[in-house]
PLY file of the C-alpha trace (Angstrom):
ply
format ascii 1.0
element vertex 165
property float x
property float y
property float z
element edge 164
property int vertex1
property int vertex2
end_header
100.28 78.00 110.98
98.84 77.94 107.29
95.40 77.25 106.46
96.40 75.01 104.40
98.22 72.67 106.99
94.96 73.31 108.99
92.67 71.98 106.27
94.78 69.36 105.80
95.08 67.98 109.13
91.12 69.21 109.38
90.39 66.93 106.42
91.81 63.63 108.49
89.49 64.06 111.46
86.36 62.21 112.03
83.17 63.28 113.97
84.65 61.33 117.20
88.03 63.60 117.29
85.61 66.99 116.53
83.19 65.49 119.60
87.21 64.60 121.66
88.10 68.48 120.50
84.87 70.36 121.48
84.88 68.31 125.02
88.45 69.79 126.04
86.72 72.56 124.99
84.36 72.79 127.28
86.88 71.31 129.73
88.85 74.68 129.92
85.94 76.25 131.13
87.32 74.73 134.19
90.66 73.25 134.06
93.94 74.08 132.08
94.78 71.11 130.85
91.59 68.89 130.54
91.44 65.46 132.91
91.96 62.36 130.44
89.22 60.35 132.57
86.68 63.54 132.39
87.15 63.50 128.70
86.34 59.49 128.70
83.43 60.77 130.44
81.87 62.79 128.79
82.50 60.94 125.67
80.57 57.81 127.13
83.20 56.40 124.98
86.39 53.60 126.19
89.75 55.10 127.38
91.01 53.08 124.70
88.80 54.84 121.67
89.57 58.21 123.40
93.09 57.35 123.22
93.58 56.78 120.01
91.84 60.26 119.39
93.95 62.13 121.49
96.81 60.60 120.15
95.66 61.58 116.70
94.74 64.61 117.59
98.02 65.58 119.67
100.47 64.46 116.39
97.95 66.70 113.93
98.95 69.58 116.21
95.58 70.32 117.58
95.93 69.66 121.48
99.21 69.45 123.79
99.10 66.57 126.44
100.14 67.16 129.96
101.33 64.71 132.22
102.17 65.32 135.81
99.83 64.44 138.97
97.26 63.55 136.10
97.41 62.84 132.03
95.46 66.27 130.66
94.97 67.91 127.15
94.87 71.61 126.31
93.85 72.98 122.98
95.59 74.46 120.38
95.13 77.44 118.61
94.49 74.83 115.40
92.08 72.84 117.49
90.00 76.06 117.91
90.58 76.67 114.52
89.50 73.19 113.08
86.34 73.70 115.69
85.44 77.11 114.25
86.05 76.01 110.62
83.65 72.94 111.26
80.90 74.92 112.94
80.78 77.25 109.85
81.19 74.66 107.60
78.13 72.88 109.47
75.80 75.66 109.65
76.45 76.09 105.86
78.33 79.01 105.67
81.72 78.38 103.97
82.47 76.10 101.51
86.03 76.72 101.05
88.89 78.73 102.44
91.77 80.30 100.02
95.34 79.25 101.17
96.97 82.38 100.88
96.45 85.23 103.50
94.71 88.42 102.73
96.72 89.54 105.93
98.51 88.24 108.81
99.65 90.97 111.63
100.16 90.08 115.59
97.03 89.87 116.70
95.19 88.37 113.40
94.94 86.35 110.09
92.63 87.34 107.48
91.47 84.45 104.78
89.31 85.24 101.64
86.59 82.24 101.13
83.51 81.06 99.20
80.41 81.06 100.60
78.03 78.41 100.16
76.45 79.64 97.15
77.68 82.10 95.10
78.91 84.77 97.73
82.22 85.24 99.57
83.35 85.78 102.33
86.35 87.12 104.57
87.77 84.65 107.64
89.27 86.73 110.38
91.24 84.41 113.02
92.25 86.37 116.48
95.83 85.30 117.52
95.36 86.96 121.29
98.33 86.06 123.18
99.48 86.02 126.73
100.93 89.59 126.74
97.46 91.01 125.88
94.67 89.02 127.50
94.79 90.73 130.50
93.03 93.54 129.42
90.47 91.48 127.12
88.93 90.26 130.31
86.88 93.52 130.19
85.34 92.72 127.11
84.63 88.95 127.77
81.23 88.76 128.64
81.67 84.48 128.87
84.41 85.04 131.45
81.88 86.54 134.22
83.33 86.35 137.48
85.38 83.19 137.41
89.14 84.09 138.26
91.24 80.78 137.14
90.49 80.85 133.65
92.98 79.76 131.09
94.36 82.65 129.05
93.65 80.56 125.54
90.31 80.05 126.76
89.98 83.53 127.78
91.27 84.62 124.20
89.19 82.14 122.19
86.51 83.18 119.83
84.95 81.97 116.33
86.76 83.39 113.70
84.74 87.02 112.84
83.24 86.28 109.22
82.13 89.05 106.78
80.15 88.49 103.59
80.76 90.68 100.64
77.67 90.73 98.06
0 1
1 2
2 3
3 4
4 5
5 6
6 7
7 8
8 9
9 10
10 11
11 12
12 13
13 14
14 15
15 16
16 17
17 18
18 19
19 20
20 21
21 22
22 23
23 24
24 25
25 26
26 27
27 28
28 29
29 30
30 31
31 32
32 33
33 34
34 35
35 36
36 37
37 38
38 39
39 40
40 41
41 42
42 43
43 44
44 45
45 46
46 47
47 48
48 49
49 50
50 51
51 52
52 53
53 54
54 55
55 56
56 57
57 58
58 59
59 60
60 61
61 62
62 63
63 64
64 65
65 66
66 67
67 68
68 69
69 70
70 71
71 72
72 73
73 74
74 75
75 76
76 77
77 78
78 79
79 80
80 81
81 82
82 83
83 84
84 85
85 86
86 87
87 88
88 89
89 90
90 91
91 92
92 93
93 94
94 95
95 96
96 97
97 98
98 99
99 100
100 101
101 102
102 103
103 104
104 105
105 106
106 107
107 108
108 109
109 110
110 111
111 112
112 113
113 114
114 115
115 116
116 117
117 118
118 119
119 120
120 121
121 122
122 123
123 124
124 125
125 126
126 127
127 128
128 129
129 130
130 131
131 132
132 133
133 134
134 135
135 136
136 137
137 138
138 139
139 140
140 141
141 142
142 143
143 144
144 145
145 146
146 147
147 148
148 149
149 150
150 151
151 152
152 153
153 154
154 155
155 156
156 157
157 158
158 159
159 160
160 161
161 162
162 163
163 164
């Protein structure tokens, strides 16, 4: 994944699909793969409208749907991303993310960016996988006592952000 192609298909949602993406969100605090009708829900939207997000939202790449005994949704590592770059974005921190790396390794990707103003700053996104979440648990204050957790939920966090002056 680029941050490019994640600005991109960042650029196409609309506040209902970041309100869709931060309920599934919240969803994995207690399921895997998110019920469809607790999403319509908590949306106070129709199945229909929520639909068409998901929909959206699954063919940008940001959530996988599961169907089985129930239709569910899990996040992405770009729908975390796209919710992380919009709460910075929101609280006025970033105003724009370079393209090209600074660094990617197994575990991270580091982005150089503007600040809103005239500073800069430095993007670090965590790429915690299932081989070493096991141990993060430790260091998870969120996680508390609850045992079925979802490992992405488990290894999600805003991306760290450093400001050089």
């Amino acid at each position: 994944m680029s941050i490019k192609s994640l600005v991109d298909a960042y650029d196409q949602l609309d506040p209902f699909d970041l309100r869709v993406l931060r309920i599934i969100e919240i969803g994995h605090r207690k399921f895997e793969f998110v019920p469809l009708e607790v999403i319509t829900d908590w949306s106070k939207r129709s199945e229909e409208l929520v639909g068409k997000s998901l929909k959206k939202l699954n063919a940008l790449g940001m959530v996988i749907r599961y169907r089985g005994n129930y239709t569910g949704y899990r996040l992405t590592f770009m729908g975390y991303d796209a919710l992380a770059l919009h709460t910075l974005a929101k609280r006025g921190i970033i105003e724009k993310v370079s393209p090209t790396p600074i660094g990617v390794g197994k575990e991270s990707d580091v982005y150089a960016g503007d600040a809103v103003g005239d500073g800069k700053v430095v993007l670090k996104f965590h790429r915690l996988g299932r081989t070493s979440f096991r141990q993060i648990r430790r260091f998870r204050a969120w996680i508390g006592n609850r045992r079925h957790i979802t490992w992405l939920y488990e290894s999600s966090s805003q991306p760290m952000l450093s400001t050089r002056h």
